[in-house]
GUKOLGU-780157 format. One record per residue: x, z, y of N, C-alpha, C, O in turn; residue in three letters. Coordinates in steps of 0.05 Angstrom, whole numbers, padded with zeros to 5 digits, m for minus. Last residue first. Layout:
     nc1     nc3     nc2    cac1    cac3    cac2     cc1     cc3     cc2     oc1     oc3     oc2  resn
       X       Z       Y       X       Z       Y       X       Z       Y       X       Z       Y   ALA
...
This chain:
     nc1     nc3     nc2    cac1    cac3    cac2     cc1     cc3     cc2     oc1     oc3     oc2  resn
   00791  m00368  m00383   00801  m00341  m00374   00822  m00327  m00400   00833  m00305  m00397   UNK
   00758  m00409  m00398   00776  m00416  m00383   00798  m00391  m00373   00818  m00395  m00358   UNK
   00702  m00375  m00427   00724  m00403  m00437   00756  m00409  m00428   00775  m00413  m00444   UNK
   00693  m00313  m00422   00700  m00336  m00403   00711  m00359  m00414   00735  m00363  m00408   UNK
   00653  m00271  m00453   00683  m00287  m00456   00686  m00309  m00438   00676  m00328  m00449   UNK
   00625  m00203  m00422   00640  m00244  m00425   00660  m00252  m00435   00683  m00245  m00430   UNK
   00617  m00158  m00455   00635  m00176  m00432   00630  m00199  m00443   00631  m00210  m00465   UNK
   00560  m00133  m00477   00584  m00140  m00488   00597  m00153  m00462   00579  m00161  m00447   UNK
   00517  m00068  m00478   00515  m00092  m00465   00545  m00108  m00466   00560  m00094  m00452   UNK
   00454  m00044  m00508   00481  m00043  m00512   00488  m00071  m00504   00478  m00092  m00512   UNK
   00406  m00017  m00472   00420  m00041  m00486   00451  m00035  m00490   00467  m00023  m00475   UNK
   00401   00058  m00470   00404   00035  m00460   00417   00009  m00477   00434   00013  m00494   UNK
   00335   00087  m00473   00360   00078  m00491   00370   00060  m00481   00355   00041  m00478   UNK
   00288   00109  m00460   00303   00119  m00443   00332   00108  m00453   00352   00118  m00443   UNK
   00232   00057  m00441   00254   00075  m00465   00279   00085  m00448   00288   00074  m00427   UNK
   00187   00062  m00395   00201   00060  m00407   00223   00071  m00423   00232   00094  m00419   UNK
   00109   00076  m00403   00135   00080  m00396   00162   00069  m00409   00161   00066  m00433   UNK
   00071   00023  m00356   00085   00037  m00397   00108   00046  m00390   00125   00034  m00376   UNK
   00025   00022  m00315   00053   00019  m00324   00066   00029  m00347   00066   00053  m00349   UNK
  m00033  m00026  m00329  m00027  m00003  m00323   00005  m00001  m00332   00014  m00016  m00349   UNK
  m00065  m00075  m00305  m00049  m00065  m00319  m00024  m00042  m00313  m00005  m00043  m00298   UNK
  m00109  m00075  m00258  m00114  m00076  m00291  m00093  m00067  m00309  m00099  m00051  m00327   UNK
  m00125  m00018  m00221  m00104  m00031  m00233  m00103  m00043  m00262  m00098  m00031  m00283   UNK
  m00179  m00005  m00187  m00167  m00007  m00201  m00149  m00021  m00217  m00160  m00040  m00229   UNK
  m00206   00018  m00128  m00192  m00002  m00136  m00182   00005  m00156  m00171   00026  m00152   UNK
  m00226   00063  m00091  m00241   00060  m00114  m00230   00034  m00136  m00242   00029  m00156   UNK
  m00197   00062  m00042  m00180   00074  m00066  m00202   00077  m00100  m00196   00088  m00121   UNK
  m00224   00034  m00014  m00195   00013  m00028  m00179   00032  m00045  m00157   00027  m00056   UNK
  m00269   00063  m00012  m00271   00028  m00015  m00245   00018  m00034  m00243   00005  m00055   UNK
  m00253   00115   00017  m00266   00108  m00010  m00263   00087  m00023  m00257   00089  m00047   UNK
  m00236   00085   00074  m00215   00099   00050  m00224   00094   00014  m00214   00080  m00004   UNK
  m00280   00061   00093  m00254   00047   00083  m00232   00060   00063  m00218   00051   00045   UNK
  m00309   00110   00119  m00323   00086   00097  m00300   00060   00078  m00304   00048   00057   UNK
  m00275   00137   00147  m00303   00151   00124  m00310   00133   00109  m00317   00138   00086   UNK
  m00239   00121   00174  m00227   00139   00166  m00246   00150   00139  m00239   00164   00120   UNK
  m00267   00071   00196  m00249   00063   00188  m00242   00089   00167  m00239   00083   00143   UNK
  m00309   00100   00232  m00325   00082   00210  m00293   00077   00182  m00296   00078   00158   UNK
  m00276   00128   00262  m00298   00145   00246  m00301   00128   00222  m00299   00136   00199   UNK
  m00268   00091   00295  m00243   00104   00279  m00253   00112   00254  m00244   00107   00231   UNK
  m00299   00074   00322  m00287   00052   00309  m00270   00068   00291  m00258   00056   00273   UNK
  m00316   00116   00349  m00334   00111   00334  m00324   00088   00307  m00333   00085   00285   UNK
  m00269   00125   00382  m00277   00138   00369  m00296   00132   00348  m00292   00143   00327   UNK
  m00274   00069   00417  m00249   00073   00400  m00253   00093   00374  m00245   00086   00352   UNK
  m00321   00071   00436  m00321   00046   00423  m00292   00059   00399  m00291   00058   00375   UNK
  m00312   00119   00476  m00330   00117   00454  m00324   00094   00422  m00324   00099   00398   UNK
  m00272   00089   00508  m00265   00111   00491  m00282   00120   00464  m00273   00126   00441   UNK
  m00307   00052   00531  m00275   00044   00515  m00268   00072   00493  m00263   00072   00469   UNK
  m00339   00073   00560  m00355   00055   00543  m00328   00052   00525  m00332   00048   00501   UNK
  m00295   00109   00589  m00321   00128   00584  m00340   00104   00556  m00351   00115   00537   UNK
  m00267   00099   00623  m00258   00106   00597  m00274   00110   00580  m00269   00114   00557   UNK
  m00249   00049   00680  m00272   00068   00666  m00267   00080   00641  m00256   00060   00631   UNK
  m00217   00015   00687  m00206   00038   00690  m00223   00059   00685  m00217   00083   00686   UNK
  m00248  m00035   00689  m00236  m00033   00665  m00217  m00003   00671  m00200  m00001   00654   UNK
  m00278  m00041   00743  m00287  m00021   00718  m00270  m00029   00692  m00284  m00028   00672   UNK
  m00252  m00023   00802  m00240  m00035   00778  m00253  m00023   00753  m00245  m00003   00742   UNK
């Protein structure tokens, strides 16, 4: 049964990792965010009840 061989699978896995862990990181953390977050005010709205028409 050569799919119980490890030996062409295991390689394939390691080498697949390598490429993912060395060449992919850099890539998608060289990304930048056009708009950047502002901080917000620390004041809260001043906020009134409802008047309900019917209440």
């Amino acid at each position: 049964m050569p799919q119980l061989n490890p030996a062409p699978w295991f390689a394939i896995l390691v080498f697949s990792w390598l490429i993912f862990l060395t060449i992919i990181p850099p890539k998608v953390l060289a990304h930048t965010f056009p708009n950047d977050p502002a901080p917000q005010s620390t004041e809260t709205p001043k906020t009134e009840p409802w008047n309900w028409p019917w209440h």
